[in-house]
C-alpha positions in Angstrom: 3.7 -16.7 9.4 5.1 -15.3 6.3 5.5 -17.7 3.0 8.3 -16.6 0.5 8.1 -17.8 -3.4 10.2 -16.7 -6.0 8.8 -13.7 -6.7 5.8 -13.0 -4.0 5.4 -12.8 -0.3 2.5 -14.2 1.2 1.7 -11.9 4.4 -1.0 -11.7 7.4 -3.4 -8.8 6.9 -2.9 -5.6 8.9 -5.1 -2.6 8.6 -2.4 -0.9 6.0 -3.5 -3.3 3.8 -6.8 -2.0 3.3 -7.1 0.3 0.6 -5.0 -2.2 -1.7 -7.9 -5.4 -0.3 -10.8 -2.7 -1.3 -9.5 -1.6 -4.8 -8.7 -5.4 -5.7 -12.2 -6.2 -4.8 -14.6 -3.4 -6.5 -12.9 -3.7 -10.2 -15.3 -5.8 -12.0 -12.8 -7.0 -14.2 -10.8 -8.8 -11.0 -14.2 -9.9 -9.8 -15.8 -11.1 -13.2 -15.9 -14.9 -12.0 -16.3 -14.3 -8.1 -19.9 -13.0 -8.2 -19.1 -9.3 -9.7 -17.7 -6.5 -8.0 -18.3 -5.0 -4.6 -19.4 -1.8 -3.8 -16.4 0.2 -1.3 -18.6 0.0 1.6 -19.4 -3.7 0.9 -15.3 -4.1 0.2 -14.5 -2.6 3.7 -17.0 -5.1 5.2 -15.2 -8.0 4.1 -11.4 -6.4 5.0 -12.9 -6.1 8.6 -13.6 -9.6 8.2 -10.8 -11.1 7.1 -8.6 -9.0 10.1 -10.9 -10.3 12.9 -13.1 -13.5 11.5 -11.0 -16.5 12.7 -13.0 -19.1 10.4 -10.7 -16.9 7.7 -7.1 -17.8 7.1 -6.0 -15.0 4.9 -3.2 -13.9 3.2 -1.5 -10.8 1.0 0.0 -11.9 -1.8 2.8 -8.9 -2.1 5.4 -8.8 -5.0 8.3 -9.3 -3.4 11.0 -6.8 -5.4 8.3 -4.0 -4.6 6.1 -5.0 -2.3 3.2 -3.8 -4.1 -0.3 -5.8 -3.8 -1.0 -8.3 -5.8 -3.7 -10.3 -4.5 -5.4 -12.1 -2.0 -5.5 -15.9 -1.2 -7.4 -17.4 1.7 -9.0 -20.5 2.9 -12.6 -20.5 4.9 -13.2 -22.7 7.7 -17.2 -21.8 7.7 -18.1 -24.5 5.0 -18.8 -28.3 6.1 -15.3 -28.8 4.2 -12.4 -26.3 4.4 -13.0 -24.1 0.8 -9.9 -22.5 -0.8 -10.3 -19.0 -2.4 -8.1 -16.7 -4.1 -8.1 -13.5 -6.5 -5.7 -11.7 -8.3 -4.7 -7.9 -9.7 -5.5 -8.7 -13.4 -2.5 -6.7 -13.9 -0.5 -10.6 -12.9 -2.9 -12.2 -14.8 -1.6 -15.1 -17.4 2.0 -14.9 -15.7 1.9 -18.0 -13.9 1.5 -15.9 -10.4 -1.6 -17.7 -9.0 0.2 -21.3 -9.5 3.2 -20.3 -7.6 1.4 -18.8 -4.8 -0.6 -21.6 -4.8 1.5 -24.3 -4.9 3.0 -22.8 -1.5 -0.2 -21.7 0.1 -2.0 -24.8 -0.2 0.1 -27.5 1.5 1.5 -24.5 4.5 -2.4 -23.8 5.0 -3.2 -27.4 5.3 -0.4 -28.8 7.6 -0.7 -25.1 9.6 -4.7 -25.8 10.0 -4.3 -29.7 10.0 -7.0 -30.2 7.4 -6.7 -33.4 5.4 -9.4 -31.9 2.9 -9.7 -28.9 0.7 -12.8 -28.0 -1.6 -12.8 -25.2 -4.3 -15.8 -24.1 -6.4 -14.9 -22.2 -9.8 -17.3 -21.1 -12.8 -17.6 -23.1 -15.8 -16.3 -20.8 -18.0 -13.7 -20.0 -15.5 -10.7 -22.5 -17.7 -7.5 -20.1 -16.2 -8.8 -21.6 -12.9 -10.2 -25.0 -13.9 -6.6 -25.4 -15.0 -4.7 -24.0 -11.9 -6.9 -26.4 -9.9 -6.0 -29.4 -12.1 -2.5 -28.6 -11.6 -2.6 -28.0 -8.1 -4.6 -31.8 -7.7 -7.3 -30.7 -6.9 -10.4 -33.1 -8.4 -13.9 -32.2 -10.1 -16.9 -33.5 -8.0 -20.2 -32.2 -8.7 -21.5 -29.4 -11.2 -24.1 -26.9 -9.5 -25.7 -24.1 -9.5 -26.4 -20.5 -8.1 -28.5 -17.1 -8.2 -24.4 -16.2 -10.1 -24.8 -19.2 -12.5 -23.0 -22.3 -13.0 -20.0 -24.1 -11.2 -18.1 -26.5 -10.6 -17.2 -28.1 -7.0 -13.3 -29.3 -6.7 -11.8 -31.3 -3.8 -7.9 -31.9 -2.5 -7.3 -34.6 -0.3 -4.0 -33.9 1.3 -1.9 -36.7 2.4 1.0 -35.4 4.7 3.1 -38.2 4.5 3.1 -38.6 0.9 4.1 -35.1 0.6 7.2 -35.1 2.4 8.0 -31.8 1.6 9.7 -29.1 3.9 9.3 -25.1 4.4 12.9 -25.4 2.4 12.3 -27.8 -0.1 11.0 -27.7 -3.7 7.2 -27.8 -4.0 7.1 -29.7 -7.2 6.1 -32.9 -4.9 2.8 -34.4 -5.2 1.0 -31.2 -4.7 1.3 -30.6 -7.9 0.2 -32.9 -11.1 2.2 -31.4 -14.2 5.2 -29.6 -13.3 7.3 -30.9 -16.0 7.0 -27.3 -17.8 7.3 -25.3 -14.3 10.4 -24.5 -12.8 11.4 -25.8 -9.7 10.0 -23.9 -6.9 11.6 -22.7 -3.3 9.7 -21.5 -0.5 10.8 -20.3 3.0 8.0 -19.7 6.1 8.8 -17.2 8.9 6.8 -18.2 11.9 
């Protein structure tokens, strides 16, 4: 499956992919609120798992004029609940990227996996993403803490019916709280 925004593609992984996966993941800057950097040999590790690990449903997020990398969004299905993760090329930082991909990902990924549920942990002084996750609907649940520091636990509960939306109709339904300000989005999937 292939998901189409405005100006991204969201693509399954294939080996080509990995040099782009392993420089995104070893820049500290990208990695600053995900639990620092990897080292390239701890990078390729996780590549190689994301191709073959099937409790990973992964995507390329691929500018779609010039298909150049420009992150990575994914949801694991190892956790008690499903947990959405994503990280992006601070190059497409502050440009509204990560809520378009988003807003697409999320309700494909759910119907496509037939989860109802969708957790999210973020660190406290993460506020780009304690705002993306707010406009997503996403809602805070519990504070905690790790040998990284602190953060806080998110969950979406994902009501198919109430959603109503299509692969070719505009995902500024309930998936997404404040879109007064965003413009109306079109996606198409390719199966």
């Amino acid at each position: 499956m292939t998901i189409v925004t405005q100006r991204t593609l969201l693509v399954p992984y294939t080996e080509e992919l990995e040099s782009d996966f392993v420089m995104l993941n070893v820049c500290a800057k990208n990695r600053q609120h995900m639990n620092g950097a990897h080292t390239v040999d701890s990078a390729r590790a996780l590549f190689q798992k994301v191709l073959t690990d099937k409790q990973q449903y992964a995507f390329a997020v691929l500018d779609i004029r010039t298909r150049d990398f420009i992150g990575h969004v994914f949801i694991s299905l190892n956790e008690p609940t499903a947990e959405l993760g994503y990280l992006f090329d601070k190059k497409y930082w502050r440009q509204g990227y990560a809520t378009e991909v988003l807003s697409a990902f999320v309700p494909e990924a759910m119907k496509a996996l037939s989860l109802s549920a969708l957790c999210a942990s973020v660190d406290i002084g993460h506020t780009a993403s304690l705002r993306l996750l707010d406009k997503l609907g996403f809602d805070w649940v519990s504070e905690a803490s790790d040998e990284f520091g602190p953060y806080l636990n998110y969950q979406f509960i994902y009501d198919a019916e109430e959603d109503g939306s299509s692969a070719h109709e505009s995902l500024s339904s309930p998936v997404l709280r404040d879109t007064h300000h965003l413009q109306a989005q079109k996606t198409q999937i390719h199966k």
